[in-house]
SENUBA-295828 format. One line per field, with one value per residue (C-alpha): residue number from 1; residue in three letters; x, y, z. Coordinates in pm, whole numbers, plus 50000, padded with zeros to 5 digits. Example, Ala and Ser with C-alpha at 12.3 -4.5 7.8 and 13.67 -1.06 7.14 Angstrom:
# residues 2
nr = c(1:2)
rest = c(ala:ser)
px = c(51230:51367)
py = c(49550:49894)
pz = c(50780:50714)
This chain:
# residues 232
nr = c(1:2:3:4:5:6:7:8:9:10:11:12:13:14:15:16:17:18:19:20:21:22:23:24:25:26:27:28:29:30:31:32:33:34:35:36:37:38:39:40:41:42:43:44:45:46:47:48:49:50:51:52:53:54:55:56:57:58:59:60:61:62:63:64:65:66:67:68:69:70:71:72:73:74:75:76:77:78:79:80:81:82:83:84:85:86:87:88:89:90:91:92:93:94:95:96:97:98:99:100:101:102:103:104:105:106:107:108:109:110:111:112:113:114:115:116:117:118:119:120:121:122:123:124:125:126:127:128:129:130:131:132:133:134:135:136:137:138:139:140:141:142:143:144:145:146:147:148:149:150:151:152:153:154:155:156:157:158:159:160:161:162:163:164:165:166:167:168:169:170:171:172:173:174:175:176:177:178:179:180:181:182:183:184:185:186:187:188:189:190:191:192:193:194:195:196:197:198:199:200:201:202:203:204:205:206:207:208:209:210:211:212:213:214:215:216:217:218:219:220:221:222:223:224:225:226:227:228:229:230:231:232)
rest = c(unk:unk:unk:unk:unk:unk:unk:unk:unk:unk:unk:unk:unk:unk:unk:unk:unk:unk:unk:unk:unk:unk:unk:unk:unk:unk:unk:unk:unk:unk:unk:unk:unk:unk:unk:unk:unk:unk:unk:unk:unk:unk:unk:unk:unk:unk:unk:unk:unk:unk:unk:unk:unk:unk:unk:unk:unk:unk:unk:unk:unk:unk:unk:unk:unk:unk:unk:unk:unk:unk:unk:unk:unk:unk:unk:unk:unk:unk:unk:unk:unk:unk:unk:unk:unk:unk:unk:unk:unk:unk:unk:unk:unk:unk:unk:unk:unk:unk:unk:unk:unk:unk:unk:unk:unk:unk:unk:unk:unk:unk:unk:unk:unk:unk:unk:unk:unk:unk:unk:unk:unk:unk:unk:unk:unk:unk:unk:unk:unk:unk:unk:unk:unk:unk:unk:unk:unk:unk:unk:unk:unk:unk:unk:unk:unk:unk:unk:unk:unk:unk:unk:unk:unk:unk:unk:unk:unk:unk:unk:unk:unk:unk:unk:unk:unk:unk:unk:unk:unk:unk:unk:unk:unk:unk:unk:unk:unk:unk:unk:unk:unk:unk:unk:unk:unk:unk:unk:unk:unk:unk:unk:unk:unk:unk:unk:unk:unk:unk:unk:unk:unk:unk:unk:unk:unk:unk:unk:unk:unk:unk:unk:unk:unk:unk:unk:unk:unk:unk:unk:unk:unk:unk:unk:unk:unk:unk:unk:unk:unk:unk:unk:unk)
px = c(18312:18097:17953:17592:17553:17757:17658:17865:17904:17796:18032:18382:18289:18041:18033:18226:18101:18251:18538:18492:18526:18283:18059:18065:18055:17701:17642:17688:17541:17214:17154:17296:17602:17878:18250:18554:18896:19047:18812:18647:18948:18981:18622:18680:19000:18823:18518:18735:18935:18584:18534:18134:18143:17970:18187:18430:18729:18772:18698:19107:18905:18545:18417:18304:17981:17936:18139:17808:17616:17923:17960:17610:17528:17442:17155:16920:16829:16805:17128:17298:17199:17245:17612:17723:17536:17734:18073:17994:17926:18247:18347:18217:18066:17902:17523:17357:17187:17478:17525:17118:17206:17591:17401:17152:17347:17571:17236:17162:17253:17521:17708:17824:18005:18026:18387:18422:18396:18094:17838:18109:18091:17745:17649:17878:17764:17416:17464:17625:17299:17466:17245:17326:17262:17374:17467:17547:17595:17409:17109:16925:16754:17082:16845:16807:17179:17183:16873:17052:17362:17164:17273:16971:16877:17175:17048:16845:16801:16925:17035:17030:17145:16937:16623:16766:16870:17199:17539:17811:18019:17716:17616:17259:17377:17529:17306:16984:17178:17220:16905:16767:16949:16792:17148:17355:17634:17911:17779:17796:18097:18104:18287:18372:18661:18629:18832:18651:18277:18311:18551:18260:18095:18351:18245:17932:18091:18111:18404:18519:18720:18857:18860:19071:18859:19047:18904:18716:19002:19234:19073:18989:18994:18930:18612:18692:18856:18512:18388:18683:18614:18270:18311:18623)
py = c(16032:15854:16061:16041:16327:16513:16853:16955:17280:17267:17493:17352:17127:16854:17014:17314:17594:17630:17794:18156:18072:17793:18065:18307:18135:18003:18380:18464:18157:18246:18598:18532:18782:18737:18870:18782:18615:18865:19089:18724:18636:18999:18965:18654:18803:19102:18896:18656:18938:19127:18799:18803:18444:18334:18006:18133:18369:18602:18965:19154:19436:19503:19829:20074:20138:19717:19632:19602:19421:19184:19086:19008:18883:18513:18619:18734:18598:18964:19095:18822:18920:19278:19205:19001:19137:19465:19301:19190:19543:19640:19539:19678:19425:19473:19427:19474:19148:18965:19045:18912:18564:18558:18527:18305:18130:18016:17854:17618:17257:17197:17489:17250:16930:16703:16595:16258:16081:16288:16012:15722:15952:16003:15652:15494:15770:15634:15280:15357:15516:15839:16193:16433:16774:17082:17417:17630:18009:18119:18326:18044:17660:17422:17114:17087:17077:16769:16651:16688:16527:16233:16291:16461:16137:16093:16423:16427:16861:17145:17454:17717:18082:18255:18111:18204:18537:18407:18295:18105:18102:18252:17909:17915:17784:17503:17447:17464:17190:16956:16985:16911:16613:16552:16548:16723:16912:16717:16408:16624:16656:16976:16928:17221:17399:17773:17765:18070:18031:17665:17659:17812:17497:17464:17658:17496:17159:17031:16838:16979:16853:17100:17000:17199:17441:17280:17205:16861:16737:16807:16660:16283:16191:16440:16367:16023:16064:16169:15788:15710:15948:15853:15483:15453)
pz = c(78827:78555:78285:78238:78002:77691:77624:77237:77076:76732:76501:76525:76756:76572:76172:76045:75801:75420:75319:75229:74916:74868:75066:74831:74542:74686:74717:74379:74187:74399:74347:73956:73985:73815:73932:73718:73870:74070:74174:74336:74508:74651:74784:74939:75086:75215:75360:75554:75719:75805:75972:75792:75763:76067:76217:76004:76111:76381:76235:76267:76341:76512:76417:76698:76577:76533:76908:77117:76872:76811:77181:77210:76880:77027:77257:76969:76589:76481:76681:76522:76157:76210:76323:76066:75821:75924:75889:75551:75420:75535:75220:74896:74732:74353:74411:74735:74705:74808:75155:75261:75020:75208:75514:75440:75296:75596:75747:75445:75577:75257:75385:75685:75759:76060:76102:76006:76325:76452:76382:76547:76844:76865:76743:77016:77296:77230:77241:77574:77690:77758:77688:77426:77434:77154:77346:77074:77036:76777:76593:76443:76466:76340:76361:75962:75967:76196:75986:75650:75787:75951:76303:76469:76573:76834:76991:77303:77349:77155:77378:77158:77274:77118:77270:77649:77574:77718:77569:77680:77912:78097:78334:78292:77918:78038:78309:78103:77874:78203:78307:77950:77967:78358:78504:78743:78626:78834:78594:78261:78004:77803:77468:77249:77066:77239:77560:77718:77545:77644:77924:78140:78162:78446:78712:78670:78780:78444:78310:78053:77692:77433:77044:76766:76588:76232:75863:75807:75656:75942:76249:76142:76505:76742:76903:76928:77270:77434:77368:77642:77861:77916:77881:78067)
């Protein structure tokens, strides 16, 4: 089968968010709060295990009141907001302004990274005239990220959940993303680093090829084997 088309998932796949830390130390230097040692490492603590950071941790505990608007959170800009918004004032933070700039902040384009070999892959998918298309879950545009980072240029279409009212692994996700990219899905290879939200590319016909969801500094390499599988 030769591979005409790459569809990518965008968080953990192609850049990764900040540490909580980094995150809410944006937070604070924004909104001009000040927090001393501890009680910032406790906040960070609490945050991460709310799961608030969005690409960040899984939350170790969905409230009930939150558990519809969590599962659904990717087919709407404000749902998505509203849920992590919500997880965020689980914890008691000291000035209300924090959890609005915690969330915008995760948007801003120096709150990501590609992993290092993102533009190698991209680059060299390009050169081999093979589409690219982003299928993302998520509440908001991530082009400025790619534009910041100098790699919008290397994508063809941007699927965007939110947009389609759908999220993966619903098909019409991944199919939208093949037909962006004027392919069948027997032609297409889905990359991303969520077996199930990803994985459901399959029963579309897709192949499909599974990255770590690791720090930058921990996957050097691990898009490189998609150049392979579509060249080979």
């Amino acid at each position: 089968m030769a591979i005409k088309g790459v569809l990518f998932d965008f968080s953990g796949t192609l850049f990764r968010i900040e540490s909580v830390t980094d995150w809410l130390r944006a937070a604070l230097d924004e909104t001009g709060v000040s927090v001393g040692k501890d009680a910032f490492e406790r906040y960070a603590r609490e945050l991460d295990a709310a799961g608030a950071l969005p690409g960040g941790s899984t939350p170790e505990l969905i409230p009930e009141a939150l558990a519809e608007l969590w599962w659904t959170r990717d087919q709407d800009g404000r749902r998505h907001r509203d849920a992590y918004v919500g997880l965020a004032r689980r914890v008691e933070l000291p000035d209300p302004r924090l959890y609005d700039a915690l969330y915008e902040r995760h948007k801003a384009p120096s709150a990501w990274r590609p992993y290092p070999d993102a533009a190698e892959v991209l680059d060299g998918l390009r050169r081999l005239g093979t589409g690219v298309a982003v299928v993302s879950n998520i509440g908001w545009d991530p082009r400025p990220v790619f534009r910041a980072h100098g790699l919008d240029g290397y994508v063809d279409a941007y699927v965007l959940s939110y947009r389609h009212g759908v999220q993966k692994p619903d098909a019409r996700l991944f199919r939208a993303g093949c037909e962006a990219l004027g392919q069948e899905p027997r032609d297409v290879l889905m990359v991303g680093d969520d077996r199930r939200a990803d994985g459901g590319a399959a029963r579309l016909g897709c192949a499909v090829h599974f990255v770590d969801h690791l720090p930058v500094e921990e996957r050097p390499e691990g898009l490189r084997p998609v150049l392979g599988l579509v060249g080979g």
